[in-house]
Each structure stands twice: as C-alpha cells, then as structure tokens.
C-alpha positions in Angstrom: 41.3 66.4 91.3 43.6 63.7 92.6 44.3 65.3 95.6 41.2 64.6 96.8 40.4 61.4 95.5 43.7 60.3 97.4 44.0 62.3 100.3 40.5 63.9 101.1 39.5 67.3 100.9 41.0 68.0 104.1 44.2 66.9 104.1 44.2 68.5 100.8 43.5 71.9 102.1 45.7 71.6 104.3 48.2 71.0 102.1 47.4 73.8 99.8 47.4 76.1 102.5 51.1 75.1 103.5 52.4 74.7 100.3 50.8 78.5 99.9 52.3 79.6 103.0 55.9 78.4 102.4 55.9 79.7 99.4 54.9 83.5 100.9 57.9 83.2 103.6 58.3 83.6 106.6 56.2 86.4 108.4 58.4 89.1 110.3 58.7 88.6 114.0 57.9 92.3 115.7 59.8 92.3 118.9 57.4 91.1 122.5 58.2 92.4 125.7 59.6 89.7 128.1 57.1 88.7 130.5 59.3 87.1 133.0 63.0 86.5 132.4 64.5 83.1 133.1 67.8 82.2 133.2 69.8 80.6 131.4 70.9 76.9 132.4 74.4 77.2 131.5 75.4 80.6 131.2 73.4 82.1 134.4 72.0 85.3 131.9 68.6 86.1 130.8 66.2 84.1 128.6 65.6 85.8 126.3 67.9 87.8 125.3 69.4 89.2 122.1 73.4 89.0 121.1 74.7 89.3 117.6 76.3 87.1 115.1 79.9 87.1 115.3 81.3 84.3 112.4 81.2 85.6 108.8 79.4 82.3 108.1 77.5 80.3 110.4 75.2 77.6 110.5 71.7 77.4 112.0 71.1 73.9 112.3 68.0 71.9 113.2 69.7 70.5 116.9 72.9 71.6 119.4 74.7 69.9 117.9 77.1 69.2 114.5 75.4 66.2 113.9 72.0 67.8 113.1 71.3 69.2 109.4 72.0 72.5 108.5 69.1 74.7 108.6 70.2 77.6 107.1 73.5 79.7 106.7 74.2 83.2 107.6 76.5 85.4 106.3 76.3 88.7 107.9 78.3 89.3 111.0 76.4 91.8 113.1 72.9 90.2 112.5 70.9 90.0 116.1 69.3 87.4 117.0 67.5 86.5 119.8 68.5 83.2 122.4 65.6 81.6 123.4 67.3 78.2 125.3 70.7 77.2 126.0 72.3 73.3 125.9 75.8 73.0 126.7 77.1 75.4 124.1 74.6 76.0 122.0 72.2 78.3 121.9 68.6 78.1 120.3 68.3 81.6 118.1 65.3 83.3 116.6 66.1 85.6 113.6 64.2 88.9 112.5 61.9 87.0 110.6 61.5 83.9 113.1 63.2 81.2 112.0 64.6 79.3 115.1 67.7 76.6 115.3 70.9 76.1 117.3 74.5 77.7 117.0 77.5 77.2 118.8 78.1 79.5 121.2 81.4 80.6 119.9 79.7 82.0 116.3 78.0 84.7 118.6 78.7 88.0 120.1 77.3 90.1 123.5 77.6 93.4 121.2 74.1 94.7 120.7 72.7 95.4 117.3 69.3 95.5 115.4 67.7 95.9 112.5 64.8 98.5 111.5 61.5 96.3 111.8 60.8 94.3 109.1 56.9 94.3 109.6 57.1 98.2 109.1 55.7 99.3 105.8 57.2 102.9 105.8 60.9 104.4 106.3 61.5 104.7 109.8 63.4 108.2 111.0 66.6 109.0 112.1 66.8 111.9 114.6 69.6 114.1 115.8 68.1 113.7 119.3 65.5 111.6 121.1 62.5 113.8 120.6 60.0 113.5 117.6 60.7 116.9 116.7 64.3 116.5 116.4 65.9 117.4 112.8 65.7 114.3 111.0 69.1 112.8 109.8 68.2 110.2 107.6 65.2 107.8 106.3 66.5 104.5 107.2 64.7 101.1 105.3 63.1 98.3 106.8 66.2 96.0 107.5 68.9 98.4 108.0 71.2 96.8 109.9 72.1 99.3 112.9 74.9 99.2 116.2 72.8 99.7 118.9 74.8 102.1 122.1 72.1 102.6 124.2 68.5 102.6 124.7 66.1 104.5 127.4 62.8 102.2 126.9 61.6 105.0 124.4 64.5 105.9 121.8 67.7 104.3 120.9 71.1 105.9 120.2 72.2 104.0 117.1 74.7 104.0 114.2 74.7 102.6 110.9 76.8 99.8 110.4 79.8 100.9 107.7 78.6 104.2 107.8 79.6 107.2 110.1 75.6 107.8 110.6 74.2 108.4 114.0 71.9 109.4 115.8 68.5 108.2 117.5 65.6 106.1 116.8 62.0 105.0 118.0 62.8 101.9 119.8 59.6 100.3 119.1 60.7 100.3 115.5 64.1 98.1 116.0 64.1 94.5 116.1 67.4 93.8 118.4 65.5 95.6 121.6 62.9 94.7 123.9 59.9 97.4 124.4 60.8 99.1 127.5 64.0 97.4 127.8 66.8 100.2 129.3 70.3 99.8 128.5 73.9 101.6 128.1 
C-alpha cells in the first residue's frame, strides 16, 4: 500500500480515520449547561449565549474579519446559533451541528429560536400544555426550526416557524436553550 510505504502506518491511520470522519459529517452538538457565564468583552452580555441569524445570507468565515475565507454560508434567517467569543464586531458562533467561525455582528438577531435536537433519533412531541400528559398537538422532526417565547427550565412555549402551530415542548430536546435555563 503506498500509504504506508510513504507515510507510515501511523500517519496513515490517521489519515484514514479523518478522511472517514469528514466524510460522515459533522456530529450533532446536544446543548451543555453553562457552568459559569462570562461576559462578553465588548458587548457586556453572557458567554455563551444563543441569538439567531438575522441576514438571509450570511457568511461564517474562518476569522473576524472580511479578510478571512469563507467557511460556510447560511441561508436560513431564524437559525440559532450559539456565541461563544466576541472581537470588535464579530462574534465567534457554533451551529446545531458544531461548526464554529465568526460573523459580523449585524447578520445576527437577540430573538430566541431553536431547533428540535438533531442527535434525537425519534419525533419529539408537541403539547397543548407543559405536562407529559398534555393532548399532543403535533410530532415535530429532528430539525424543525421553532420560535422560542418562553422557557421554565423544564418545558418551552414554542411555535413553528411559518406555521400558526403552538404549543409546548421538552426543553431538553431543543437546541437554542440551555438545560435549566429560565426565560420569558
């Protein structure tokens, strides 16, 4: 095999193994519980912390700044993301399924959304009220894309983007809120 007659076996497995791994994707990112919050250096508010994309399309790139490569471009407005640092304006972002880069401040928004978890191998329920005997409402997919209203640590009152569907949702299954986290 001429990988290992040039490289070693090693380097070779190594190389198998990433070339394996990129070509499997990226692995979903299930939402962690902030440990301690830090603060941003330049806007004052929590590290970190999730927004949503505003722009229609918007560029991830590798540095804050224009002069570093695109990573990748989104095109959904409403897609959370998490902020993980600040620079000036730009913040460093982590999607749903962990990919991390930089975008100008002004491509995102404060309004809170999320998406039903990736990782999740079932439907996750919708339910008229915050209870898991509720009537259920609707099956929703992993990677619905929801507006979040409010959240008690336990449930979250949602609605489905471009759809008049509401109602409320484990909040352990959303990626776009902390476990635990309380909000209205």
């Amino acid at each position: 095999m001429t990988c290992f007659r040039n490289l070693g076996a090693g380097l070779c497995l190594a190389l198998i193994f990433l070339t394996t791994a990129a070509l499997a994707g990226p692995i979903p990112i299930e939402p962690v519980a902030a440990t301690s919050w830090n603060k941003g250096r330049e806007t004052g508010l929590p590290i970190p912390r999730y927004v949503s994309l505003k722009a229609h399309k918007a560029r991830m790139r590798a540095g804050p700044s224009t002069i570093y490569p695109t990573k990748w471009i989104y095109m959904k407005p409403g897609l959370p993301l998490e902020i993980i640092d600040e620079y000036g304006h730009w913040r460093q972002v982590r999607d749903d399924v962990g990919t991390t880069g930089w975008m100008h401040s002004a491509l995102l928004s404060g309004l809170r959304t999320a998406v039903v978890g990736p990782w999740l191998k079932t439907n996750a329920m919708l339910r008229r009220s915050p209870e898991t005997t509720a009537a259920l409402i609707a099956e929703l997919q992993p990677g619905v894309l929801l507006s979040l209203r409010s959240c008690t640590g336990a449930w979250c009152s949602v609605s489905v983007q471009k759809h008049s569907t509401s109602g409320y949702i484990r909040q352990n299954l959303l990626w776009g809120a902390y476990p635990g986290e309380m909000f209205q």
